[in-house]
N, C-alpha and C positions, 0 to 999 in steps of 0.2 A: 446091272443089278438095281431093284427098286426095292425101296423098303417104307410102308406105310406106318408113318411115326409121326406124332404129334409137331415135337419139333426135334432138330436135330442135337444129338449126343455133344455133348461142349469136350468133352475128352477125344472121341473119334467120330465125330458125326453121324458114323453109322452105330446102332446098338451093339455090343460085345457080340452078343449073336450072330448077328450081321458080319463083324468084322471076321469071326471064325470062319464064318461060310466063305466070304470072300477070299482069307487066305487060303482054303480048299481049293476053292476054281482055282486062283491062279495058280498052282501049286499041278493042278491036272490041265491047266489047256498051258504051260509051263510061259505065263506071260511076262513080260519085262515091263510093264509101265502098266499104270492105275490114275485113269482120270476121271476125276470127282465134276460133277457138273454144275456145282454152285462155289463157290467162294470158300476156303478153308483157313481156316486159324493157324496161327504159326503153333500153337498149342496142337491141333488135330493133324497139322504135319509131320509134328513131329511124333506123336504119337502113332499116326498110322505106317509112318516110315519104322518104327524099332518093332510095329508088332510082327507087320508084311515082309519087311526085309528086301522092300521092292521100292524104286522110286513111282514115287505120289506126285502127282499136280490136281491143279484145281484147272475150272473154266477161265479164269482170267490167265493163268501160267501158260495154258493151248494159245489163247487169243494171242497173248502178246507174244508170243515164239511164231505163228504167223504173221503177224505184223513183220516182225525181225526180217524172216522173207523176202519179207515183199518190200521193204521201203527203199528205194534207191537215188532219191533225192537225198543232198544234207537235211536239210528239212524233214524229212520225215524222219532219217535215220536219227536227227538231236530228238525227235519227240518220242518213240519208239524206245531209246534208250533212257531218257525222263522218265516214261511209264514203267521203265523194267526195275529201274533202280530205285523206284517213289514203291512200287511190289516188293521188292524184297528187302528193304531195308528193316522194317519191324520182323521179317521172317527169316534173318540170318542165322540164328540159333537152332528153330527148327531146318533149316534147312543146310546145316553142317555136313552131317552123314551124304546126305547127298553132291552136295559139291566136290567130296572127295571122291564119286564114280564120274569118271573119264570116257569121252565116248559121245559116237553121234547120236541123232534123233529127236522126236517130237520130245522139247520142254529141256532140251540140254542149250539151246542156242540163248545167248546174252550175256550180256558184260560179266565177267567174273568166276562164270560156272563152275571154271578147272581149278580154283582155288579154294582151298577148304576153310579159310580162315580170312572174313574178309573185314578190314578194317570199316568201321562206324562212321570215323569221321572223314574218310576217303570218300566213302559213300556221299557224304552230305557234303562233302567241298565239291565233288562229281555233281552231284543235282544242282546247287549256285550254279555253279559254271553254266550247264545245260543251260539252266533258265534264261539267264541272263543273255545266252547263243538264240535262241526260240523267242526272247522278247525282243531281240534287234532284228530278228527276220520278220517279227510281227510288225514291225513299225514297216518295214519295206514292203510286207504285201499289203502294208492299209497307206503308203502310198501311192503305188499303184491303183488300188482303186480310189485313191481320191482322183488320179489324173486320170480313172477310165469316166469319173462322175462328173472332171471340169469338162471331157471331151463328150459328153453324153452318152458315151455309146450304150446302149440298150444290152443288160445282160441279161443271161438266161443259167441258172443253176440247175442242171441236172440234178436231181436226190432220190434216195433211194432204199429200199432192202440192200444187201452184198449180191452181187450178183446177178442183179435184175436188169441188166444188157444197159446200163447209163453209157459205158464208152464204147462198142458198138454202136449206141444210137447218135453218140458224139459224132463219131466216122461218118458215119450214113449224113449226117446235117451238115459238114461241113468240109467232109472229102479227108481228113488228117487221118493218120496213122496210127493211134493212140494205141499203146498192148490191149490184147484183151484176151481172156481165155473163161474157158468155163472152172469159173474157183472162186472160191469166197477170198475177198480182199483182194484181188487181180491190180486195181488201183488203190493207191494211198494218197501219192501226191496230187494238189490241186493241178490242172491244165486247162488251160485258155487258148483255145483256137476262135476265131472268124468263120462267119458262114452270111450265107447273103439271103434276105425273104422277096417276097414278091414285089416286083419294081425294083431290085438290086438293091432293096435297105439292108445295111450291116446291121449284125449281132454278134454280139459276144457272148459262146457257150463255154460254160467252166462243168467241168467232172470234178465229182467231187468223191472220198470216202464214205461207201456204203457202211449205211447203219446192220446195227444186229440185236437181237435178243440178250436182254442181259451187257450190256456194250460196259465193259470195266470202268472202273467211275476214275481210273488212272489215265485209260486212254484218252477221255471225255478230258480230264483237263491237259492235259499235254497237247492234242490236236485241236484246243480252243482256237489256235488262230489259220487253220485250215475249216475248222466250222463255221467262222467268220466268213467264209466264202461263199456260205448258204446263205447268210443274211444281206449281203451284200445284192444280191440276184433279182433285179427288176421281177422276174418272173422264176416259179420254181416247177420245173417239168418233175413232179412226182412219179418216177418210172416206177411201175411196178411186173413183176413175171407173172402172168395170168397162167403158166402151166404151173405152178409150183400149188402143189395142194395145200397152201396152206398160204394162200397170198392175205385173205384175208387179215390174218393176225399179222403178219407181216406191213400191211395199211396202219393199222391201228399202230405198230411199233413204232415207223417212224414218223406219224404226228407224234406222237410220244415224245420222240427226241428233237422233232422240229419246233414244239409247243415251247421247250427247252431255250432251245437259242433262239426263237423269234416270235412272239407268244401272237406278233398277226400275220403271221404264214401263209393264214387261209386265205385275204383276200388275195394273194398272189400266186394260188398253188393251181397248175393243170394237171387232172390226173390223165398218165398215161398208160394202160396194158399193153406190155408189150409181149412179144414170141406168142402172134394171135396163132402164128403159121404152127406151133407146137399144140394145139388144142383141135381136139377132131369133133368134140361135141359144143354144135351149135349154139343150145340151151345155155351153156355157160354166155353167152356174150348177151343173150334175150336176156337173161339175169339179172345181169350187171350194168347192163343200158337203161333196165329201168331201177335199181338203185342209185347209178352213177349216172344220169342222164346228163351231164357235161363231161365226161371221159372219151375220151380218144381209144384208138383200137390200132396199134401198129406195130409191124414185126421189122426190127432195126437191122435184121442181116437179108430179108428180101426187099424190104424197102418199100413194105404194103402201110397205106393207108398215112403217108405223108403230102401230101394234096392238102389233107384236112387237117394236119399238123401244123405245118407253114401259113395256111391258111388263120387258125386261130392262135400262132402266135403275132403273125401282123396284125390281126385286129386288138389282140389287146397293145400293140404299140401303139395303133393308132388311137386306143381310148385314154394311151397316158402322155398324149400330146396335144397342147389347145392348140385352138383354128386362131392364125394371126391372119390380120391383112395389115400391110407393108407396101410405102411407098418409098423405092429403095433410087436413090439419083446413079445414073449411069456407072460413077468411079467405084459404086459398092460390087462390084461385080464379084469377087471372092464370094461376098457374102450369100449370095445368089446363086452362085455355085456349091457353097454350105445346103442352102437347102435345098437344092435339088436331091447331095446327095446323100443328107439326114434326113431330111423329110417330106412330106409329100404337099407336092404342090396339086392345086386345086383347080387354079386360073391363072393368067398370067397376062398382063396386057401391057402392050410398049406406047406411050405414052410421050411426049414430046421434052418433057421435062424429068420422068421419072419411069422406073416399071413398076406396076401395081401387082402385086403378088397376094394372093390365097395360097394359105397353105398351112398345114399342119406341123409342126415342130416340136422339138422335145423341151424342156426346161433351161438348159443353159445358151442355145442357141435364141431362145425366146428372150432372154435376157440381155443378149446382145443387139437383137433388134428391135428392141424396146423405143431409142431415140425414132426409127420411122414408121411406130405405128401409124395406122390409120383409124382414129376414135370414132364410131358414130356417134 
């Protein structure tokens, strides 16, 4: 149902009219739930719950009861449950009558539902808790990557619309297992698997939780330190579904939300089309090659047009690598075994005193072979 209205009604969002009509329909297609597609007031819940006589939710109530779903990490389930209880805390009063109906289905799942009467300050000693659970796993996943930063290794952030085949194309890059199905939110929690580029150089590719339209500004802080993994990311494969009619706006969504957490994304973002194999008209790709003329074109379940993939993510490793020359004495031999297999060697000459090496290396490896530069 659509109703063209200035702004929305602060009593029931939709005009009294409106509301009539609505309890009509549901009353003749005999429905059991009413979801609103924007954000509702604890006021216009409870409202629309005593006129309807039906359970009401909003868009954020949908989202975060998928979320619920789908998280199966601790991690995500502390943050999942942060977002549900940070939602219905101001909305407990309107949301009385409802707690007291019993029973499955969309927007019944999360902490507390079956009880009609939920304590305030349960509630708020529940969120401390959380946080303080969600800011010690925050500190351990930004240890980790400081030791993936002291080891160099070169990461790669998949990001994305929901949906637009990021772990799929994880699998495909790196051979792992990762779930995936056709459904919005399939993944929540962050994953790091290994994959190798041209010459046997690692990478580390991390999946991350797809963006959405509207992305509840509950969930946005609760999964701050899973967003953290986007900004973390040497480079961000911006996946996007080129069958989805509506990829464009879906582009535009998450710069939106990447501008958010890393406001210079762009110098580091590839864009990728991917499910080219889902599109039968050609003109779409003529289109898009010349608005995106640095875009990629690959389908992640046949494994079309990764040549050109691997291909430009090696090269931008190699542009985030200076050219050292190094006169390394024979007992360095680790070290030389380091870049062979971090970085790319250039030349190499054996010398009677020392090996003379060219070679491209990343930052912290460069820093270690700093004592045998070779200065012109």
């Amino acid at each position: 149902m659509v109703q063209a209205k200035n702004a929305p009604d602060n009593a029931y969002y939709l005009g009294k009219g409106k509301v009539e009509e609505l309890a009509n329909l549901i009353e003749h297609l005999e429905a059991n739930l009413v979801i609103f597609d924007n954000e509702l007031s604890p006021t216009q819940i409870r409202n629309l719950d005593r006129v309807l006589d039906i359970k009401v939710i909003d868009r954020t109530a949908l989202i975060l009861d998928i979320f619920a779903r789908r998280a199966l990490s601790k991690e995500g389930k502390f943050q999942v449950e942060l977002a549900q209880l940070q939602y219905m805390l101001p909305r407990l009063i309107g949301l009385g009558k409802q707690l007291s109906r019993l029973g499955g289905g969309i927007g019944t799942r999360g902490p507390g539902e079956t009880q009609l009467e939920v304590d305030r300050r349960e509630i708020r000693r529940k969120i401390s808790e959380l946080k303080k659970e969600i800011t010690a796993l925050r500190k351990h996943r930004k240890l980790h990557r400081q030791r993936r930063q002291r080891n160099r290794c070169f990461v790669v952030s998949l990001v994305g619309y929901t949906n637009a085949g990021k772990s799929t194309l994880l699998n495909a890059l790196t051979g792992s297992t990762l779930y995936t199905e056709d459904k919005l939110f399939a993944t929540l929690d962050p994953a790091v698997r290994k994959g190798r580029m041209e010459g046997g150089k690692e990478v580390l590719f991390t999946d991350t939780v797809g963006f959405i339209e509207k992305l509840p500004k509950q969930l946005v802080i609760a999964f701050q330190a899973t967003l953290e993994e986007i900004a973390a990311g040497d480079l961000l494969l911006h996946v996007v579904d080129v069958s989805h009619p509506d990829y464009q706006n879906q582009i535009a969504i998450v710069h939106e939300h990447l501008q958010k957490i890393d406001p210079g994304f762009i110098d580091r973002e590839q864009l990728v089309f991917n499910k080219i194999d889902l599109v039968e008209n050609s003109n779409v790709f003529t289109s898009l090659k010349r608005e995106f003329p640095e875009a990629l074109f690959v389908s992640a379940i046949k494994k079309e047009g990764f040549a050109e993939l691997n291909g430009r993510i090696s090269n931008f490793m190699s542009r985030q690598k200076p050219i050292l020359k190094v006169a390394l004495p024979y007992s360095a031999g680790k070290l030389l075994a380091e870049i062979k297999e971090q970085g790319e060697i250039k030349s190499i000459q054996y010398t009677e005193d020392a090996i003379i090496v060219d070679a491209t290396v990343d930052g912290g490896l460069a820093d270690r072979l700093s004592d045998y530069l070779i200065r012109d």
